[in-house]
VMD Tcl script that builds the backbone (N, CA, C; Angstrom):
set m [mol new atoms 291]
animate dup $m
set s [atomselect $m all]
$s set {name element resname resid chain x y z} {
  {N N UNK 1 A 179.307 123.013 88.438}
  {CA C UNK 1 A 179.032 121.724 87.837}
  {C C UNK 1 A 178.033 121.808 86.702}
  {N N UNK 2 A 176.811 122.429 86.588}
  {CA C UNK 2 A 175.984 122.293 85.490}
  {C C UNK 2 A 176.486 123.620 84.473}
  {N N UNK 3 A 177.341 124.513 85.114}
  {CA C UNK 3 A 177.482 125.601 84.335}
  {C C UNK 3 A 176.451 126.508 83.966}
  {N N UNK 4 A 175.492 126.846 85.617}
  {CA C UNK 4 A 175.226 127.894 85.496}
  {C C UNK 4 A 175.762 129.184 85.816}
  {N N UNK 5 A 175.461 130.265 85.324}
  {CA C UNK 5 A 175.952 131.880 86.263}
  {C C UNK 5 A 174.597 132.972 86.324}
  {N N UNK 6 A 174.411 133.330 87.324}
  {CA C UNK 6 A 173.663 134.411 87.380}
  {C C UNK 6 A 174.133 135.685 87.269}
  {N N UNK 7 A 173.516 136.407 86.473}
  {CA C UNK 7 A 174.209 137.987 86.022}
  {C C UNK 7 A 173.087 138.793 86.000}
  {N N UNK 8 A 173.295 140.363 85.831}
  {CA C UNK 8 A 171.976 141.053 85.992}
  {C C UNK 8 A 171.536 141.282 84.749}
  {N N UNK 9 A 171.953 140.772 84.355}
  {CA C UNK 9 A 171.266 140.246 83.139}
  {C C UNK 9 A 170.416 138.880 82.487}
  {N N UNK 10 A 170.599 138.064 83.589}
  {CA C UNK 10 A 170.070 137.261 83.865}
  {C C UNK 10 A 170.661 135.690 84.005}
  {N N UNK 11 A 170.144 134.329 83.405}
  {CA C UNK 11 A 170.749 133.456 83.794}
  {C C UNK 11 A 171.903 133.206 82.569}
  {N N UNK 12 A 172.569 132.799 82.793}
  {CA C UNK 12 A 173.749 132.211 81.487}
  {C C UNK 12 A 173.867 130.829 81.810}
  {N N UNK 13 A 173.754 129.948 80.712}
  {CA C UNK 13 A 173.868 128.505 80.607}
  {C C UNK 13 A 175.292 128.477 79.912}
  {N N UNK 14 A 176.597 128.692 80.837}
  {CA C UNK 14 A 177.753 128.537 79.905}
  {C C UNK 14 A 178.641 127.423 78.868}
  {N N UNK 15 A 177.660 126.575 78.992}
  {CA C UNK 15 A 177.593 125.435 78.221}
  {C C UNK 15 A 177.114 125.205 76.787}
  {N N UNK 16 A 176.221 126.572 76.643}
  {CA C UNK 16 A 175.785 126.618 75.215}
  {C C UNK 16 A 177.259 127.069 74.149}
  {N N UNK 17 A 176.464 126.505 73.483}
  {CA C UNK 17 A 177.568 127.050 71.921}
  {C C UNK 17 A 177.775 128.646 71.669}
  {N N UNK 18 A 176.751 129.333 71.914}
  {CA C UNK 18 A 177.073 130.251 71.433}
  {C C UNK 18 A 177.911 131.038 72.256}
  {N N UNK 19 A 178.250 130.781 73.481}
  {CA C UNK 19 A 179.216 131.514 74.058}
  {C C UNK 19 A 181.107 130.869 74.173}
  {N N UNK 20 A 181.210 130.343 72.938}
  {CA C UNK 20 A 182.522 129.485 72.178}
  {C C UNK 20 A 183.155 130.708 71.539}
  {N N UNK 21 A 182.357 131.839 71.359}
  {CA C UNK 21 A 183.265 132.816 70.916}
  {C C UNK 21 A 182.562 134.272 71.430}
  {N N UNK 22 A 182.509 134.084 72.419}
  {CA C UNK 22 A 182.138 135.251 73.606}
  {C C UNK 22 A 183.118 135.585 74.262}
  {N N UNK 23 A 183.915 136.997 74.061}
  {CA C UNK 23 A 185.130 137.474 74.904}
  {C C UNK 23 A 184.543 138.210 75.735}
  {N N UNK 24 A 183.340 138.706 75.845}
  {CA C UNK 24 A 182.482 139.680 77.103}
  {C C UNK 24 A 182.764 138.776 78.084}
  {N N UNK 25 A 183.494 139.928 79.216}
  {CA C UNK 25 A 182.946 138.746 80.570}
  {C C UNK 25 A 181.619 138.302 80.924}
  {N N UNK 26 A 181.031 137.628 82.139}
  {CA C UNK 26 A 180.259 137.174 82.740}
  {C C UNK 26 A 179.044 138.401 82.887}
  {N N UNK 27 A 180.047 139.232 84.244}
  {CA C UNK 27 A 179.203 140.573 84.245}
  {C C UNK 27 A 180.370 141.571 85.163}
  {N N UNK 28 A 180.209 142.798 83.876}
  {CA C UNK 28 A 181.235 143.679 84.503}
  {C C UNK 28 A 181.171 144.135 85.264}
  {N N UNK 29 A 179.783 144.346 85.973}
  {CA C UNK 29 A 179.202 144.917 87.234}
  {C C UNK 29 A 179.434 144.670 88.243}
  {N N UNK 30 A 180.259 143.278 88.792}
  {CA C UNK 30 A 179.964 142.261 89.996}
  {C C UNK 30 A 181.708 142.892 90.076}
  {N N UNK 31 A 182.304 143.071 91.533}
  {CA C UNK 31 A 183.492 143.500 91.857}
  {C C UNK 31 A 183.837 141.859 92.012}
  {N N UNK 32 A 184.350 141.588 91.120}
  {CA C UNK 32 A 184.738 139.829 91.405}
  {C C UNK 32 A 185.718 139.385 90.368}
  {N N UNK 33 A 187.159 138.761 90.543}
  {CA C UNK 33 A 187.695 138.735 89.613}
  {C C UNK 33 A 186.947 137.724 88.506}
  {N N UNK 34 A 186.285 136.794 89.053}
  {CA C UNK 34 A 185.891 135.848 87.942}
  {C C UNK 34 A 184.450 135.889 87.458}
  {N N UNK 35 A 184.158 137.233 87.738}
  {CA C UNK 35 A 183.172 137.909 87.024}
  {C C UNK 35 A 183.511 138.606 86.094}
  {N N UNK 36 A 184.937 139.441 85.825}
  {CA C UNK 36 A 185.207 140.546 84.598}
  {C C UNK 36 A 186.577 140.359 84.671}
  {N N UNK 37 A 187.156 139.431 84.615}
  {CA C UNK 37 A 188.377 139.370 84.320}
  {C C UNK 37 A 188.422 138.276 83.353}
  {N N UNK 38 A 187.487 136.994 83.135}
  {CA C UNK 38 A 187.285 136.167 82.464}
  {C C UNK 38 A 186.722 136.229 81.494}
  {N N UNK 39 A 186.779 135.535 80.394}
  {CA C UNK 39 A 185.948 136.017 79.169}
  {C C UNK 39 A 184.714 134.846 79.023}
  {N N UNK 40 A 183.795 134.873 78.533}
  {CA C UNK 40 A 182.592 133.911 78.577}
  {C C UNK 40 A 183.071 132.473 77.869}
  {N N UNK 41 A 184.164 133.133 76.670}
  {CA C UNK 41 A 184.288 131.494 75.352}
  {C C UNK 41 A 185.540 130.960 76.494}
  {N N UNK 42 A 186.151 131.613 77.321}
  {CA C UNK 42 A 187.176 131.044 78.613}
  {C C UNK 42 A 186.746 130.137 79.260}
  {N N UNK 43 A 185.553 130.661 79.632}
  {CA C UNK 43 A 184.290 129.584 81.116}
  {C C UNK 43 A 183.822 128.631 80.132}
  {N N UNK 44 A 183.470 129.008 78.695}
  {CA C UNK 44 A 182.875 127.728 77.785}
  {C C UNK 44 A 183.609 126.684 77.651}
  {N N UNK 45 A 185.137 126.638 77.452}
  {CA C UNK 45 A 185.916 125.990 77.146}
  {C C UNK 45 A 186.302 124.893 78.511}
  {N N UNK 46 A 186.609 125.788 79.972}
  {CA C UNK 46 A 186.830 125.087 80.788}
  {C C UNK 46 A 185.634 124.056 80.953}
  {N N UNK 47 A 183.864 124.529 81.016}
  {CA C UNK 47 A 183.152 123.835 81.884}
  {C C UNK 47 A 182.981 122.809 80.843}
  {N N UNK 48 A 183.262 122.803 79.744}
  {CA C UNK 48 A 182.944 121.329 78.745}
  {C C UNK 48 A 184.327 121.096 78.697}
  {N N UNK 49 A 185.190 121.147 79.086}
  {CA C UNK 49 A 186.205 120.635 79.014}
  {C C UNK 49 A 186.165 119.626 80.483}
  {N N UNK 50 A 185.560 119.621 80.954}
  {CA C UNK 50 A 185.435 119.643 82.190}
  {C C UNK 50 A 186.413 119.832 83.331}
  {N N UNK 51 A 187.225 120.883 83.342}
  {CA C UNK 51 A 187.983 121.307 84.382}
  {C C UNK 51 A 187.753 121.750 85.370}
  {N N UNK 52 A 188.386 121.853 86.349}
  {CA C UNK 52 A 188.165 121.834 87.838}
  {C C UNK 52 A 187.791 123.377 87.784}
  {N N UNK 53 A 188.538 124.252 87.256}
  {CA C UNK 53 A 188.335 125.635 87.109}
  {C C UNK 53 A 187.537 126.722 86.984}
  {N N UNK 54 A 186.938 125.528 85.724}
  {CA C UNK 54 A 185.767 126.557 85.494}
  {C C UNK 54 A 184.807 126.384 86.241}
  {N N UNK 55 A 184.657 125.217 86.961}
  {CA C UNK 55 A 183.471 125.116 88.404}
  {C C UNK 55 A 183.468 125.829 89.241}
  {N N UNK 56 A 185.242 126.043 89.626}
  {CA C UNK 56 A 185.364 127.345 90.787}
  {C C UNK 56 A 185.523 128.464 90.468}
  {N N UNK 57 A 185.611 129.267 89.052}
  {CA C UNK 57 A 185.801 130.580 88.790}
  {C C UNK 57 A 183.573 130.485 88.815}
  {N N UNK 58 A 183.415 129.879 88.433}
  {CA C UNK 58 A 181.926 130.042 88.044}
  {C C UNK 58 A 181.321 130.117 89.555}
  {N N UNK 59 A 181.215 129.417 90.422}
  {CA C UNK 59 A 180.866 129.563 91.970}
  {C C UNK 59 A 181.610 130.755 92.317}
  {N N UNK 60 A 182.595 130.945 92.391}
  {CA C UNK 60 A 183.278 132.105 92.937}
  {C C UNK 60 A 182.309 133.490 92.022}
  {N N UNK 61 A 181.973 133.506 90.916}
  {CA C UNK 61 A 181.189 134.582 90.246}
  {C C UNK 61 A 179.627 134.993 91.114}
  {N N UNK 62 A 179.447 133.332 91.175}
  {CA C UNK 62 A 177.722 133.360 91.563}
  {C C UNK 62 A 177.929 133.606 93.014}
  {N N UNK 63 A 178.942 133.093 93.941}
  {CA C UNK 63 A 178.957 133.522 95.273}
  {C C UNK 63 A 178.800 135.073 95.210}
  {N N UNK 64 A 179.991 135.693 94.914}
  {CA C UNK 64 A 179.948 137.332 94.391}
  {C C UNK 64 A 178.848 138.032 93.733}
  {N N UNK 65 A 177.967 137.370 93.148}
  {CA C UNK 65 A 176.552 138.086 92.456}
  {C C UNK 65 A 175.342 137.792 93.572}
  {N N UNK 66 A 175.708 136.861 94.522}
  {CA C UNK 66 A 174.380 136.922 95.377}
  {C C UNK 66 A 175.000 137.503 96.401}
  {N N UNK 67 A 175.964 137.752 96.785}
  {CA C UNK 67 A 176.080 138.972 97.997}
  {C C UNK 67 A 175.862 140.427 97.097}
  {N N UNK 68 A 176.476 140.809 96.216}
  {CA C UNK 68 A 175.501 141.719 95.592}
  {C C UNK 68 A 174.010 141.860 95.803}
  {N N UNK 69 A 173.232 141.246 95.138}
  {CA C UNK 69 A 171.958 140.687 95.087}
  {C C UNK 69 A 171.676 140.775 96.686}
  {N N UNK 70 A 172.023 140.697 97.573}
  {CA C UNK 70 A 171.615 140.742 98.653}
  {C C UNK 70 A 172.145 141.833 99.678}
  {N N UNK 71 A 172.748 142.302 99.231}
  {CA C UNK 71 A 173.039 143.998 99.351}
  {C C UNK 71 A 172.144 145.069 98.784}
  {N N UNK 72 A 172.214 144.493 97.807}
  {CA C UNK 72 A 170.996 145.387 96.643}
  {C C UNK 72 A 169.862 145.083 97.351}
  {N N UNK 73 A 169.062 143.992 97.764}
  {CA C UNK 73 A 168.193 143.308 98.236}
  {C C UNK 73 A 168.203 144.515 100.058}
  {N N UNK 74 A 168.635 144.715 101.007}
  {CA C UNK 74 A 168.974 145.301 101.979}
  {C C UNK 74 A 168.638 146.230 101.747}
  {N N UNK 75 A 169.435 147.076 100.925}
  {CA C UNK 75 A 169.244 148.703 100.447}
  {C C UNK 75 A 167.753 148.944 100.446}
  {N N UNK 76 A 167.101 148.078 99.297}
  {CA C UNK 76 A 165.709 148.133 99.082}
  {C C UNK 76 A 165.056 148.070 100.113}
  {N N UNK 77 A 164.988 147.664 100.910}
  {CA C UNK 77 A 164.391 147.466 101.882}
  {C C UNK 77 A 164.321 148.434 103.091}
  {N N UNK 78 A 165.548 148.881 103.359}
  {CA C UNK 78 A 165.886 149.894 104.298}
  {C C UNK 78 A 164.887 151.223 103.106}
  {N N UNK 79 A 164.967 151.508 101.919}
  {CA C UNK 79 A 164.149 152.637 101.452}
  {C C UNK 79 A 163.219 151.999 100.839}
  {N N UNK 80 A 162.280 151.468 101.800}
  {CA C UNK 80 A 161.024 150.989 101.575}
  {C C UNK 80 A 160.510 150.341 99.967}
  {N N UNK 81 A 162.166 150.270 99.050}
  {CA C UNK 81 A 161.613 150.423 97.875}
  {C C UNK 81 A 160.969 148.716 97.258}
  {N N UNK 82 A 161.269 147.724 98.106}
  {CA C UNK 82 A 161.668 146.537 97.690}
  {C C UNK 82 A 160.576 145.704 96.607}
  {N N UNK 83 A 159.268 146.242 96.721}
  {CA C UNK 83 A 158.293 145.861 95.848}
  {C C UNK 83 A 159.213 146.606 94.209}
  {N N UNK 84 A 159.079 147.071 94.023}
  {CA C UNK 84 A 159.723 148.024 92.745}
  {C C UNK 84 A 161.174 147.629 92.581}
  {N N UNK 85 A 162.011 147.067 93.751}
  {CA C UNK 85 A 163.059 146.603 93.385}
  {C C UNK 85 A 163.133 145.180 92.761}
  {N N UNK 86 A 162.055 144.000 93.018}
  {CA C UNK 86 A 161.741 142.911 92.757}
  {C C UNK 86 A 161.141 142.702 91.779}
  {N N UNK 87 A 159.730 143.941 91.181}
  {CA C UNK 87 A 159.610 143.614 89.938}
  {C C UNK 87 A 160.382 143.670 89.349}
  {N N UNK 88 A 161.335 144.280 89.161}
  {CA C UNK 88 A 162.574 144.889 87.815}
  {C C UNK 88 A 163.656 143.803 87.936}
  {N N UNK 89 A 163.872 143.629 89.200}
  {CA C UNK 89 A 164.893 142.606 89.204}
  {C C UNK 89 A 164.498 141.144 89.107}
  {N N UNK 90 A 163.741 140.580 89.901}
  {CA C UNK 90 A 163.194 138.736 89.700}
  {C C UNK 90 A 162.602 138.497 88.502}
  {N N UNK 91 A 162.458 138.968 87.373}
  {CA C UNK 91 A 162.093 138.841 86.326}
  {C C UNK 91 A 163.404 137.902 85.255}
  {N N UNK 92 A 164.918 138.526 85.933}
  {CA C UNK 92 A 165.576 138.148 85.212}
  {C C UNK 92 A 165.806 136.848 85.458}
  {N N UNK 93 A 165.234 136.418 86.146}
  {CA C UNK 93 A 166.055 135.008 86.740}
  {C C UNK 93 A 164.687 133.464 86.845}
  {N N UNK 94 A 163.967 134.312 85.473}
  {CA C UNK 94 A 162.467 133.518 85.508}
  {C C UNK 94 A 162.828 133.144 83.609}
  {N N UNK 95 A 163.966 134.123 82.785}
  {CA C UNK 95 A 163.760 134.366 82.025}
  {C C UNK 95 A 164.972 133.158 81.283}
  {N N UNK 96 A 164.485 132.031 80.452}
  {CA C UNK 96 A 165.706 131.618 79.900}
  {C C UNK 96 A 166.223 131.915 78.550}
  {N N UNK 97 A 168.061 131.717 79.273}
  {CA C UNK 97 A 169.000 132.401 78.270}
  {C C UNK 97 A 169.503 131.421 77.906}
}
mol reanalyze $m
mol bondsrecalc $m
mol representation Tube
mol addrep $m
């Protein structure tokens, strides 16, 4: 609905203009079809268009990036690393895009 996505790269507001001619997906990293199978000016078009679609390819992305994120999140933890995993990582998601 507001057209956010979280990526490890950080937040994406897919509502801005400048991603009207963004063919990069979301994030190629995330095993999710509507993370790298979609192109960014795709999700721009649906969520101001306001289609049903791009709400659920976009949830379906962010569902898929926080089980990541919380896998990644696990790992760290099991190798004691999670201080060092949190600076590097919670930074991105403080940072606006």
């Amino acid at each position: 609905r507001t057209g956010l996505a979280f990526t490890w790269n950080g937040k994406i507001n897919i509502r801005n203009a400048k991603y009207a001619k963004d063919d990069d997906p979301l994030d190629k990293s995330i095993n999710c079809p509507a993370s790298n199978l979609y192109s960014k000016n795709y999700l721009n078009h649906l969520v101001n268009s306001n289609e049903i679609l791009g709400s659920m390819l976009l949830t379906w992305h962010n569902i898929a990036f926080y089980q990541d994120l919380m896998k990644k999140i696990r790992q760290a933890i099991k190798e004691s690393k999670f201080d060092e995993f949190y600076k590097k990582n919670f930074k991105l998601f403080n940072e606006k895009n």
